[in-house]
Backbone as CSV, one residue per row, in Angstrom:
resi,resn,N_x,N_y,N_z,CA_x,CA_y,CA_z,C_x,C_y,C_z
1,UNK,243.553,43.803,41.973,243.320,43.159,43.267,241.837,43.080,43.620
2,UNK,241.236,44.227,43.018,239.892,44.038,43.246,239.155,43.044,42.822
3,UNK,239.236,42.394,41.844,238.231,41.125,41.452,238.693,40.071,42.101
4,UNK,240.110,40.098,42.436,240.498,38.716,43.425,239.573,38.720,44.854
5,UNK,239.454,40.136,45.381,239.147,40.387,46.295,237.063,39.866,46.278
6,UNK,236.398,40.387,45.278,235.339,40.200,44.721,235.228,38.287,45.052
7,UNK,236.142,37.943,44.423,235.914,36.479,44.236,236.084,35.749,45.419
8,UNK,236.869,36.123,46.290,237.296,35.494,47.681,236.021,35.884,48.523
9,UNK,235.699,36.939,48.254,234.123,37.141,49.125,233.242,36.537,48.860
10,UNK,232.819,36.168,47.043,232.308,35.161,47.002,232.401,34.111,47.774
11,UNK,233.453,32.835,47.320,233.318,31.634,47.354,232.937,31.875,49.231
12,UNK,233.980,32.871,49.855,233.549,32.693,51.203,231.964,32.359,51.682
13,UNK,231.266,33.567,50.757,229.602,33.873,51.115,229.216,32.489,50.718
14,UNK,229.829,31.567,49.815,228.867,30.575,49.259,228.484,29.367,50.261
15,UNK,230.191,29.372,50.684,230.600,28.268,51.737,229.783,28.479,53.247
16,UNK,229.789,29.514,53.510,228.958,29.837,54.985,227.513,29.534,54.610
17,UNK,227.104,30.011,53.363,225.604,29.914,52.925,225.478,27.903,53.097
18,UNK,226.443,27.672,52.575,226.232,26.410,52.257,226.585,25.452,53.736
19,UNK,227.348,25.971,54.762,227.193,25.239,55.901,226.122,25.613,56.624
20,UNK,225.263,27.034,56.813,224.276,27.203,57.798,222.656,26.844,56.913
21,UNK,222.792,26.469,55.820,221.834,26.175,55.248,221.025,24.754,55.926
22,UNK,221.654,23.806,56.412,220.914,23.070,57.543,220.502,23.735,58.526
23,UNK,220.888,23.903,59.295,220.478,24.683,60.510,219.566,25.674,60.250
24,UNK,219.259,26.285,59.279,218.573,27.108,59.017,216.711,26.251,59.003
25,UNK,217.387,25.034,57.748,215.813,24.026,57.483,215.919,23.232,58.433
26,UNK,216.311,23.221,59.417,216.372,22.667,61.134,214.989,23.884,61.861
27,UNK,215.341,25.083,61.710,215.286,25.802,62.517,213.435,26.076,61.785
28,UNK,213.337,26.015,60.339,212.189,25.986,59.593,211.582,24.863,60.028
29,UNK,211.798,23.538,59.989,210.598,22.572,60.055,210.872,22.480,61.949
30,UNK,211.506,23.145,62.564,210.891,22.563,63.922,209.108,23.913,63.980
31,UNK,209.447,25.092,63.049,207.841,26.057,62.728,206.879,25.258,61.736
32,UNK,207.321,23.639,61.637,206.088,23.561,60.865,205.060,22.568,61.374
33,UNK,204.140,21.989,61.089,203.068,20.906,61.511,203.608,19.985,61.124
34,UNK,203.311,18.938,61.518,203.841,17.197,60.728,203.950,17.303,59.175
35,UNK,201.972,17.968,59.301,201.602,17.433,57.713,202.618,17.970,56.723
36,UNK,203.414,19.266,57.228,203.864,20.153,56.257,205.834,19.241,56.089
37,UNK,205.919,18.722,57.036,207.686,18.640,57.257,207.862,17.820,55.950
38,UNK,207.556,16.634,55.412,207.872,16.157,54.490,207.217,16.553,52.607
39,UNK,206.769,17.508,53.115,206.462,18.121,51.998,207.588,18.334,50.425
40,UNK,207.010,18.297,49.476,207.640,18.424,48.176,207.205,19.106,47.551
41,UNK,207.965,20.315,46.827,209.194,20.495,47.150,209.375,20.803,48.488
42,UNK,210.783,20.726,49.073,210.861,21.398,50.586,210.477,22.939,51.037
43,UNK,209.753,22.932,52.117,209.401,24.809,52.043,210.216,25.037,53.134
44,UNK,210.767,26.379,52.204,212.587,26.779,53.796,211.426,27.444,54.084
45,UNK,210.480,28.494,53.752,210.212,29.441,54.804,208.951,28.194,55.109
46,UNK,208.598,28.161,56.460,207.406,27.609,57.007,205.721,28.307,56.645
47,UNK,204.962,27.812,56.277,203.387,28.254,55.959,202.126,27.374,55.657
48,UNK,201.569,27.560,57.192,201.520,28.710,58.181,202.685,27.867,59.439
49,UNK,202.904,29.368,59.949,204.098,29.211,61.186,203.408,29.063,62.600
50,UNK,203.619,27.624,63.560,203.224,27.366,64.386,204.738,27.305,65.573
51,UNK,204.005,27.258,66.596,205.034,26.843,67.924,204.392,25.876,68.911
52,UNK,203.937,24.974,67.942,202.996,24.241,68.749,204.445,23.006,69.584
53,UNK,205.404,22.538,68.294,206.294,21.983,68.452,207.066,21.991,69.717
54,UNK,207.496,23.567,69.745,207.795,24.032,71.481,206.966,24.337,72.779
55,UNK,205.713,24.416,72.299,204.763,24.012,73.257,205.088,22.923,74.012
56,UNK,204.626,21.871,73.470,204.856,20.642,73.416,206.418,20.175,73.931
57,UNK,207.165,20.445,73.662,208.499,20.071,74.129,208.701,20.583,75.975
58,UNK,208.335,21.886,75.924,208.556,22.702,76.774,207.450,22.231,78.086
59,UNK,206.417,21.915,77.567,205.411,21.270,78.490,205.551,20.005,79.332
60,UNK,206.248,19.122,77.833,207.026,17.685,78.907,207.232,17.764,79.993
61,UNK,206.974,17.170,81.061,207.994,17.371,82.323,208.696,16.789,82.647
62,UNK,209.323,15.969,81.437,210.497,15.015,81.332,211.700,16.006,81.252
63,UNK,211.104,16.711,80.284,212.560,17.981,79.348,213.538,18.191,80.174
64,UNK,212.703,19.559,81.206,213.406,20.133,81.683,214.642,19.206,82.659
65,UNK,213.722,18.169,83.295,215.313,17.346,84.497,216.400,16.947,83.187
66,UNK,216.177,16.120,81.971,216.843,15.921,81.234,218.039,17.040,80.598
67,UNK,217.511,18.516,80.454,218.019,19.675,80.307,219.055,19.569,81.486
68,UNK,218.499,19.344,82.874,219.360,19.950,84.124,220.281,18.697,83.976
69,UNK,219.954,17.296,83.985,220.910,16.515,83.793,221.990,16.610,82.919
70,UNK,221.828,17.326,81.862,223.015,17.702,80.369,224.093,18.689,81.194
71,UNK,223.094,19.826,81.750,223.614,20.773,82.078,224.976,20.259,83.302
72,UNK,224.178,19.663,84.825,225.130,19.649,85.699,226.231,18.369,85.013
73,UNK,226.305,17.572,83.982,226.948,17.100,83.829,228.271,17.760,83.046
74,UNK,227.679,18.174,81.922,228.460,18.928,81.061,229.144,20.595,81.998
75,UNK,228.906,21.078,82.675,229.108,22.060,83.653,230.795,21.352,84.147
76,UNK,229.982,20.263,85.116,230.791,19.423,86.143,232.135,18.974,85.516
77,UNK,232.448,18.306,83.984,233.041,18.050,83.579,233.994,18.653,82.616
78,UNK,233.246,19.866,82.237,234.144,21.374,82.055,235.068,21.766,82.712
79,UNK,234.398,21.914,83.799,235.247,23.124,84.611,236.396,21.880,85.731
80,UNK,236.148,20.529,85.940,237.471,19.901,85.836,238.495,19.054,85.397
81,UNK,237.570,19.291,84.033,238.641,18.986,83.036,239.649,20.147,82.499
82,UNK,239.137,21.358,82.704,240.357,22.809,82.611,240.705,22.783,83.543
83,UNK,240.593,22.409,84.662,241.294,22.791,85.823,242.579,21.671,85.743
84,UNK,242.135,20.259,85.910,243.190,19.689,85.864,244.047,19.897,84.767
85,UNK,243.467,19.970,84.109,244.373,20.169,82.479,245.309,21.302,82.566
86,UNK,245.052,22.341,83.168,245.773,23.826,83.387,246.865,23.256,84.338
87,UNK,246.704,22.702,85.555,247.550,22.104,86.425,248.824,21.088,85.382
88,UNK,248.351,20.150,85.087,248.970,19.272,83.873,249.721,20.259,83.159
89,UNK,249.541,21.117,82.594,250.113,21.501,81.105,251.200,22.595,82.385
90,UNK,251.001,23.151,82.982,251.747,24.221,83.501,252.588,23.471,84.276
91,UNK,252.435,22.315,84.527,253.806,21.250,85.222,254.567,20.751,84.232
92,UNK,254.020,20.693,82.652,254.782,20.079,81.843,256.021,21.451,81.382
93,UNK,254.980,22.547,81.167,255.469,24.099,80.454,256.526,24.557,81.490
94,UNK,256.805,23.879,83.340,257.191,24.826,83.655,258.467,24.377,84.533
95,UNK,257.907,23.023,84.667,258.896,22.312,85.321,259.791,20.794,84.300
96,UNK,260.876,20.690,85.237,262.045,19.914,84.035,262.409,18.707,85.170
97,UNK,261.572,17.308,85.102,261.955,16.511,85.774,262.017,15.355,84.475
98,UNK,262.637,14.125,84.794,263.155,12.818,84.242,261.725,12.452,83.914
99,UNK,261.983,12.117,82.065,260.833,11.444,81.723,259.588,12.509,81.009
100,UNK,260.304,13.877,81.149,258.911,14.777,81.099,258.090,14.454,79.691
101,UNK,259.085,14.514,78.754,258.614,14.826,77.230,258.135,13.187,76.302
102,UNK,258.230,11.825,77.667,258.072,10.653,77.093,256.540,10.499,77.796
103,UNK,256.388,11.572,78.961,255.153,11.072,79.869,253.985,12.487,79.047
104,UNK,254.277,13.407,78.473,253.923,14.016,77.430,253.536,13.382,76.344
105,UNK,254.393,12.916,75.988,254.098,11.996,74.131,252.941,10.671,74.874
106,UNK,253.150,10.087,75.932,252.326,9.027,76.317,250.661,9.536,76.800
107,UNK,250.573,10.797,76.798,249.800,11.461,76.884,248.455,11.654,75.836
108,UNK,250.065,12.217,74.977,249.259,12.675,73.924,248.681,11.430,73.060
109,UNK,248.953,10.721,73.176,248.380,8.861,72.519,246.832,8.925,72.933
110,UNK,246.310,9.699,73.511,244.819,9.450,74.008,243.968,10.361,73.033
111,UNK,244.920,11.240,72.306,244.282,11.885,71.021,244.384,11.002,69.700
112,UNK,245.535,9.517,69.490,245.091,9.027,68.630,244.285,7.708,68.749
113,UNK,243.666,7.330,69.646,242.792,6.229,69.811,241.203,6.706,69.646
114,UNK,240.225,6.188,68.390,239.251,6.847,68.700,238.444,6.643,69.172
115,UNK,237.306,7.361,70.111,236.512,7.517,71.390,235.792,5.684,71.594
116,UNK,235.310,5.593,70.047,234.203,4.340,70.373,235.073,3.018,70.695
117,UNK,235.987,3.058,69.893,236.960,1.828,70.754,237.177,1.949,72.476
118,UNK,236.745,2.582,72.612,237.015,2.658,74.263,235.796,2.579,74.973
119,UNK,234.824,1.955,74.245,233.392,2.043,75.291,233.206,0.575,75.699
120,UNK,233.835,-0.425,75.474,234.016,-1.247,76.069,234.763,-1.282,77.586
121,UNK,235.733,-1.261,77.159,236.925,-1.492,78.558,236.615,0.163,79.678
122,UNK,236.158,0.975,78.731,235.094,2.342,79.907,233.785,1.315,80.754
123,UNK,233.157,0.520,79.907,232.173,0.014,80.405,232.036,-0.921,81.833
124,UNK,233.654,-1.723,81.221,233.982,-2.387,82.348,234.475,-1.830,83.477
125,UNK,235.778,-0.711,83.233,236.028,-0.169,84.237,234.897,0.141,85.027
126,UNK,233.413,1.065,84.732,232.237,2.129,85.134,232.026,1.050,86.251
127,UNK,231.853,-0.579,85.410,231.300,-1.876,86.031,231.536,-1.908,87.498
128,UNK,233.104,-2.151,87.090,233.857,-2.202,88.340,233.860,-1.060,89.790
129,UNK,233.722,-0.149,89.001,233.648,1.021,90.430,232.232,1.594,90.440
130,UNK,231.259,0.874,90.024,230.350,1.150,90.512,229.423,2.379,90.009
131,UNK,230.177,2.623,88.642,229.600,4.401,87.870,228.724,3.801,87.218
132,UNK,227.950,2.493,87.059,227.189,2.500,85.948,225.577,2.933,86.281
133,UNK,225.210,3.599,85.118,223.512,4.377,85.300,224.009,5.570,86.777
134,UNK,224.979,5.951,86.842,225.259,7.180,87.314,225.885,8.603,86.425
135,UNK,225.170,9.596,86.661,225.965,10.773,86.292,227.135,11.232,86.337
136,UNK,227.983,10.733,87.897,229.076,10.811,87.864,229.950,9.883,86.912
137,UNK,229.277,8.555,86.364,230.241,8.080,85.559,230.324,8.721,84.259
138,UNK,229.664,9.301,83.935,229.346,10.077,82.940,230.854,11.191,82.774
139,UNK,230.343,12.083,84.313,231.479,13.289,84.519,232.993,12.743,84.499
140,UNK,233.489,11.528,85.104,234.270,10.751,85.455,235.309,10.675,83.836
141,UNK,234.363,9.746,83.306,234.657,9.176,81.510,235.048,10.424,80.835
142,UNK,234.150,11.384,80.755,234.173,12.544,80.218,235.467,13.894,80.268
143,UNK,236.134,13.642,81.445,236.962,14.431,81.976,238.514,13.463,81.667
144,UNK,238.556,12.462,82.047,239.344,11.726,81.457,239.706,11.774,79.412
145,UNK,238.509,11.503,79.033,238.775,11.419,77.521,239.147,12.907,77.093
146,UNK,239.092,14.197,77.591,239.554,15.487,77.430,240.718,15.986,77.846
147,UNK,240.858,15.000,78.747,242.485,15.930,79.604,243.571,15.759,78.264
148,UNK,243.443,14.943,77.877,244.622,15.082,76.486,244.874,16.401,75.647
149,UNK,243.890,16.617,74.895,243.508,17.873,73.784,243.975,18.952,74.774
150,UNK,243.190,18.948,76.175,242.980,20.327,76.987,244.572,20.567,77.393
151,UNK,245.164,19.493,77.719,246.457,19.804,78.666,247.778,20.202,76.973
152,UNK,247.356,19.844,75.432,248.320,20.055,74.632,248.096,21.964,74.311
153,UNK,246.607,22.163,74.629,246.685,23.047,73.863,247.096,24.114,74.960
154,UNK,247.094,24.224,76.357,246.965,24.757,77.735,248.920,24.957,77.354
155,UNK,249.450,23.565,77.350,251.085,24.188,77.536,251.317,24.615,76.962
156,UNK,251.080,24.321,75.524,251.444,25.776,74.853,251.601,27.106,75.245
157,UNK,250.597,27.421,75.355,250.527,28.733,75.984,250.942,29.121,76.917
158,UNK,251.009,28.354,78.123,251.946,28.269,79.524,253.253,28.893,79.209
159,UNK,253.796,27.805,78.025,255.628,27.622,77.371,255.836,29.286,76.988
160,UNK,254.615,30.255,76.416,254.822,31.468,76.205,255.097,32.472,77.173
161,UNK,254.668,31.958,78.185,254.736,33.090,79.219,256.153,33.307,79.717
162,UNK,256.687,34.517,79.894,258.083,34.792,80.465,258.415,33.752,81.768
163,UNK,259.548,33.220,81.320,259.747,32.731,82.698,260.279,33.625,83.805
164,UNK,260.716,35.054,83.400,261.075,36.056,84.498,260.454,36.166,84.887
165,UNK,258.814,36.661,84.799,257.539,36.650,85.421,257.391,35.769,86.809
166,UNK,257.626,34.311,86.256,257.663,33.493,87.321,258.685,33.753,88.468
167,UNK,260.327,34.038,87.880,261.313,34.247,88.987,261.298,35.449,89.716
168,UNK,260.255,36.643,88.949,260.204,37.344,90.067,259.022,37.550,91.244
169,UNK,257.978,36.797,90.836,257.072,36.106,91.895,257.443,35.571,93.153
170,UNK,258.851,34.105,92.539,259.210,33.758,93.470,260.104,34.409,94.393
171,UNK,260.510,35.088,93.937,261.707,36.551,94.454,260.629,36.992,95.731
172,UNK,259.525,37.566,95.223,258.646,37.866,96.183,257.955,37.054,97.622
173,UNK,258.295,36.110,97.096,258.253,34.145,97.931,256.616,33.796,97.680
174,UNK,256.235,34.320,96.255,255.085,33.699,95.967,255.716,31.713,95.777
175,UNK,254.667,31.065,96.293,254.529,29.617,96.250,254.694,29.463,94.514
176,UNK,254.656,27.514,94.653,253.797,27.430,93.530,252.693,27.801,93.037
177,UNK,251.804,27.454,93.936,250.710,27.092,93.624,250.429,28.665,93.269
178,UNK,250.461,29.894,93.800,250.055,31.163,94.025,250.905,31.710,92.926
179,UNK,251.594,31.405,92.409,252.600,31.925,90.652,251.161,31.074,89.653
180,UNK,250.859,29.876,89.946,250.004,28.848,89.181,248.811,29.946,89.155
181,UNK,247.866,30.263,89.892,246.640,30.417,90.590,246.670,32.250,89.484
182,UNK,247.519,33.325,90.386,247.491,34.632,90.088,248.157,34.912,89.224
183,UNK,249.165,34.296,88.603,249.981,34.702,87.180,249.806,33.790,85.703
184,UNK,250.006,32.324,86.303,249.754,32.099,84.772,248.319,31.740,84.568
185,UNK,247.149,31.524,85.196,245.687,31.157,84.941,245.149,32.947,84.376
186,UNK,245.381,33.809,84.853,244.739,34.893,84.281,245.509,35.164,83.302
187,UNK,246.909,34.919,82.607,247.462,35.016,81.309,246.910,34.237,80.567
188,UNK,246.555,33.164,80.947,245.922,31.901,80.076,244.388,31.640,79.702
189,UNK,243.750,33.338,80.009,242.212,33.293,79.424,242.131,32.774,78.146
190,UNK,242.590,33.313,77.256,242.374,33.125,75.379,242.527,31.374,75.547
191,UNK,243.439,30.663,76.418,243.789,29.210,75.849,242.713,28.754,76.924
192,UNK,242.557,29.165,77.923,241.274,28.393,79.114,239.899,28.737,78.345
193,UNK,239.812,29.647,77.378,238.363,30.074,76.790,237.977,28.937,75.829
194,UNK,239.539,28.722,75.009,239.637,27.699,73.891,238.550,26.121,74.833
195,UNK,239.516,25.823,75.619,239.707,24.384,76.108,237.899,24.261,77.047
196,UNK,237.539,25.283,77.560,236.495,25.363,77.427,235.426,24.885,76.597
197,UNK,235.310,25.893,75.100,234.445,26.070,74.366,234.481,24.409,73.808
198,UNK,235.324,23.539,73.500,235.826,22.454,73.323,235.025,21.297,74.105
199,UNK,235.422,21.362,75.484,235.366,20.088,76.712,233.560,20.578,76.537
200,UNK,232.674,21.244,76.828,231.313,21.561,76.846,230.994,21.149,75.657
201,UNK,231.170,21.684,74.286,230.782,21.188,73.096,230.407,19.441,73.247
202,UNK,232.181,18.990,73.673,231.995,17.446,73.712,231.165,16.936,74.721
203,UNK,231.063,17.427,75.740,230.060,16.523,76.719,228.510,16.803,76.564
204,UNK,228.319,18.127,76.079,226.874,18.371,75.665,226.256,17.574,74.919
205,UNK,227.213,17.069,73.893,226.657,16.858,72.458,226.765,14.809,72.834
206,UNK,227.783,14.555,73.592,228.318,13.359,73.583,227.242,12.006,74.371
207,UNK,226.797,10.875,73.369,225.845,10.582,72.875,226.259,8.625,73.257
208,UNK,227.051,8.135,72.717,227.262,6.872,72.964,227.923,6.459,74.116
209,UNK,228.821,7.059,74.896,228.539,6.529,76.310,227.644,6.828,77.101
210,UNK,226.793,7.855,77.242,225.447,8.109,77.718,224.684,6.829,77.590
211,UNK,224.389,6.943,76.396,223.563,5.530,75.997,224.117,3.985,76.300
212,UNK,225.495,4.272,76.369,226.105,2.540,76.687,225.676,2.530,78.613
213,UNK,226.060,3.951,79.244,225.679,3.368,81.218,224.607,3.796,81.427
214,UNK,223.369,5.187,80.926,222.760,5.232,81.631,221.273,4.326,81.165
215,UNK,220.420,3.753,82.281,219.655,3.182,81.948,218.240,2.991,82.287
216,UNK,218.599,4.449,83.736,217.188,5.047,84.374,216.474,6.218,83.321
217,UNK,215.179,6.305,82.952,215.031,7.448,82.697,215.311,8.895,83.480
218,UNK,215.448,8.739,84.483,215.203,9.711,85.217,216.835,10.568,84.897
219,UNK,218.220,9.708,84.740,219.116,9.967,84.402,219.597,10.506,83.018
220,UNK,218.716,10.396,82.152,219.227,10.198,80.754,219.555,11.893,80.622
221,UNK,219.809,12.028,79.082,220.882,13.384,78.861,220.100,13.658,78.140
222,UNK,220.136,15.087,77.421,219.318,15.540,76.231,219.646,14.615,74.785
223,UNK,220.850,14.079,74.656,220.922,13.771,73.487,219.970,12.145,73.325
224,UNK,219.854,11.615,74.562,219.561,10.164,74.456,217.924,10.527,74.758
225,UNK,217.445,11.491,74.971,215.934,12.262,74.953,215.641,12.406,73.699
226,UNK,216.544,13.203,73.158,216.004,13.750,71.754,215.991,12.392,70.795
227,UNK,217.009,11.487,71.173,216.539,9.836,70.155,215.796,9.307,70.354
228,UNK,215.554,9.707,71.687,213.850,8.460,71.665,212.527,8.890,71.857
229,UNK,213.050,10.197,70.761,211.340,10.580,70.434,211.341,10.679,68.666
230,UNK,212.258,9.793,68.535,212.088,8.959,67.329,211.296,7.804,67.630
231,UNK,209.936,7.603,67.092,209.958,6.537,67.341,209.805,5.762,65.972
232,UNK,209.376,4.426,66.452,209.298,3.217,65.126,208.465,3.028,64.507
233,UNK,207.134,3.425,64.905,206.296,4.152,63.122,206.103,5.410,63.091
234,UNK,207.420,5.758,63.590,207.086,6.894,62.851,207.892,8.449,63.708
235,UNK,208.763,9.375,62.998,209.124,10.701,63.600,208.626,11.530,63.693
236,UNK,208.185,12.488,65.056,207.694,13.252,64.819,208.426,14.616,64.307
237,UNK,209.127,14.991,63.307,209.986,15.236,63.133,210.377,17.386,63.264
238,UNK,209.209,17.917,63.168,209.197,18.776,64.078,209.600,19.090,65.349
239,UNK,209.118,17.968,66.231,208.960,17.844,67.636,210.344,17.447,67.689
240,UNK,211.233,16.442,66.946,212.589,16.757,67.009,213.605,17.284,67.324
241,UNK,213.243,18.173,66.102,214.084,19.427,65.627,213.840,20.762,66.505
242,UNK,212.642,20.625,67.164,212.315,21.671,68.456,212.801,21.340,69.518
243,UNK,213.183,20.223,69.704,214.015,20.369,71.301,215.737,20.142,70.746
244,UNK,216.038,19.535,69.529,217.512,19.972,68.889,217.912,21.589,69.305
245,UNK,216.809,22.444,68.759,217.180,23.794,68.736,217.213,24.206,69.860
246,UNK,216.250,24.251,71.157,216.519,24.152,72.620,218.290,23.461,72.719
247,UNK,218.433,22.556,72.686,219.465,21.912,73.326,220.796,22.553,72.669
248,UNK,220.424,23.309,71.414,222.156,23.836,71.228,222.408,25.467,71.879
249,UNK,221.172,25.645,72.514,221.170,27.268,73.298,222.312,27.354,74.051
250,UNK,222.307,26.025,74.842,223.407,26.570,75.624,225.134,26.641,75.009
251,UNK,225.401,25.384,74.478,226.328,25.595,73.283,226.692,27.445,72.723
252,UNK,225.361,27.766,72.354,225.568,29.235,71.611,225.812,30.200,72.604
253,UNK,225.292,29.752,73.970,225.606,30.947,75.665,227.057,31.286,75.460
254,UNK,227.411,29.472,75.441,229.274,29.230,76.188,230.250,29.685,74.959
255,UNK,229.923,29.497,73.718,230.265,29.695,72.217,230.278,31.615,72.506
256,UNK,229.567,32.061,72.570,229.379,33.416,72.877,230.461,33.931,73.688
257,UNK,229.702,33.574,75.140,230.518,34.453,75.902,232.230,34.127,76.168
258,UNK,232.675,33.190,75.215,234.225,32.618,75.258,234.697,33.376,73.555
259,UNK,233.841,33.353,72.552,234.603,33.376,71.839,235.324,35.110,71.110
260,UNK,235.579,35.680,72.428,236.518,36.939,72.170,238.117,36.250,72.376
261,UNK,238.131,35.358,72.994,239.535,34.752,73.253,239.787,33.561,72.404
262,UNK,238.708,32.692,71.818,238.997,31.830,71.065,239.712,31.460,69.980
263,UNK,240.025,32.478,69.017,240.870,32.272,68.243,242.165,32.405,68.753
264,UNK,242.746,32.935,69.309,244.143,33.866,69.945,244.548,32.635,70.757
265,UNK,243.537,31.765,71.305,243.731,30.899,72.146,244.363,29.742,71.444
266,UNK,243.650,29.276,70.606,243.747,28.433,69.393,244.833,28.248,68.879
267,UNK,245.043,29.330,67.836,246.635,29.557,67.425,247.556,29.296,68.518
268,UNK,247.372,29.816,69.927,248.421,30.072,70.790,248.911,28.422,70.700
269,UNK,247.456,27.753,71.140,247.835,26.097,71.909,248.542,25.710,70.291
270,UNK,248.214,25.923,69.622,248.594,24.920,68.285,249.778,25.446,67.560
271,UNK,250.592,26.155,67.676,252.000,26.772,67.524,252.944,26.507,68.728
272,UNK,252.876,25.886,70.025,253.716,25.621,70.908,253.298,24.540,71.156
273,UNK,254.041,23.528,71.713,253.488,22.270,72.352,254.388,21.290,72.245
């Protein structure tokens, strides 16, 4: 058993080596000078090691509103896209009315359409009510295209919880809403940590409807910042990769402080549903 064991540690070590090995020469040429980034052969370790890159980034006084703009958006659209989604999935998990499991499956259809086909008829809708070159259309779009994923993986876990739990709440003449609120939302950390780490990932990172409504600078997001300091003769490609590495901090905050429940959560949503 031991050399099986030997070998499985391998290929594991190779595969992790071999996915953080970008991020790593991400994390090297945002320490290097221009002259050095396109260098041949490539140098992983940087020499000599500067921070002029984050100087420079950090000095902008574009950055930071662009930072706060990522932030209150991606924040805003987190926390109600779990909320509604928790509401959703615990009406599907808990209650039995006409239609439930066809308005479920019609649901779940918003996980097989993919995102960019929909930046049209998003565009028009934004048109129409007035979200366009606003943040809120941003939060709006964003919370919508998540409630799907969030509300499959949420009932799951709901569907686990005793339903005696619930009947003896109500025994007590706890409400709905107060069985919803104090019994199943604090059972449902591991799957609210999941749906979390998820809905933030996507709005942090999420890049082409940003770019299709907003059209003030003053509005733009980190990701539509960090493209247009590409420019057309020429990348500065340090200066890049130094505000890339800024912009996935917070990613690694929310990634962090969620992922004691994340797996448990995971399995939970994706074995019931």
């Amino acid at each position: 058993m031991k050399p099986v064991r030997h070998l499985r540690l391998i290929i594991l070590a190779l595969g992790a080596l071999l996915m953080v090995t970008p991020f790593l020469y991400m994390v090297s040429t945002s320490l290097k000078a221009q002259q050095y980034v396109l260098r041949l052969p490539p140098q992983f370790i940087p020499d000599p090691v500067t921070l002029s890159n984050y100087e420079r980034i950090l000095l902008r006084s574009d950055f930071g509103l662009y930072f706060l703009n990522s932030l209150i958006v991606a924040v805003s659209a987190t926390t109600i896209s779990v909320l509604l989604s928790a509401m959703m999935a615990y009406g599907f998990a808990r209650y039995r009315f006409p239609g439930r499991e066809w308005l479920f499956r019609l649901l779940l259809l918003g996980l097989m359409i993919p995102a960019i086909m929909l930046i049209v008829p998003q565009f028009l809708l934004a048109k129409y009510f007035g979200l366009i070159d606003s943040l809120l259309g941003l939060v709006v779009f964003y919370v919508a295209g998540s409630l799907a994923l969030n509300t499959f993986l949420l009932r799951g876990f709901f569907e686990a919880i005793p339903p005696e739990l619930d009947e003896a709440m109500r025994i007590d003449g706890a409400s709905d809403w107060t069985r919803f609120w104090r019994l199943a939302l604090p059972l449902a950390r591991p799957a609210l940590a999941t749906a979390t780490i998820f809905t933030f990932l996507a709005t942090w990172d999420e890049f082409a409807w940003a770019l299709a409504i907003i059209t003030s600078p003053e509005k733009q997001t980190l990701p539509i910042a960090i493209a247009l300091l590409q420019g057309p003769k020429g990348t500065q490609w340090g200066l890049v990769f130094a505000a890339s590495i800024l912009a996935i901090m917070p990613v690694i905050f929310v990634f962090l402080s969620f992922q004691r429940h994340f797996v448990q959560g995971l399995t939970s949503g994706a074995v019931k549903g």
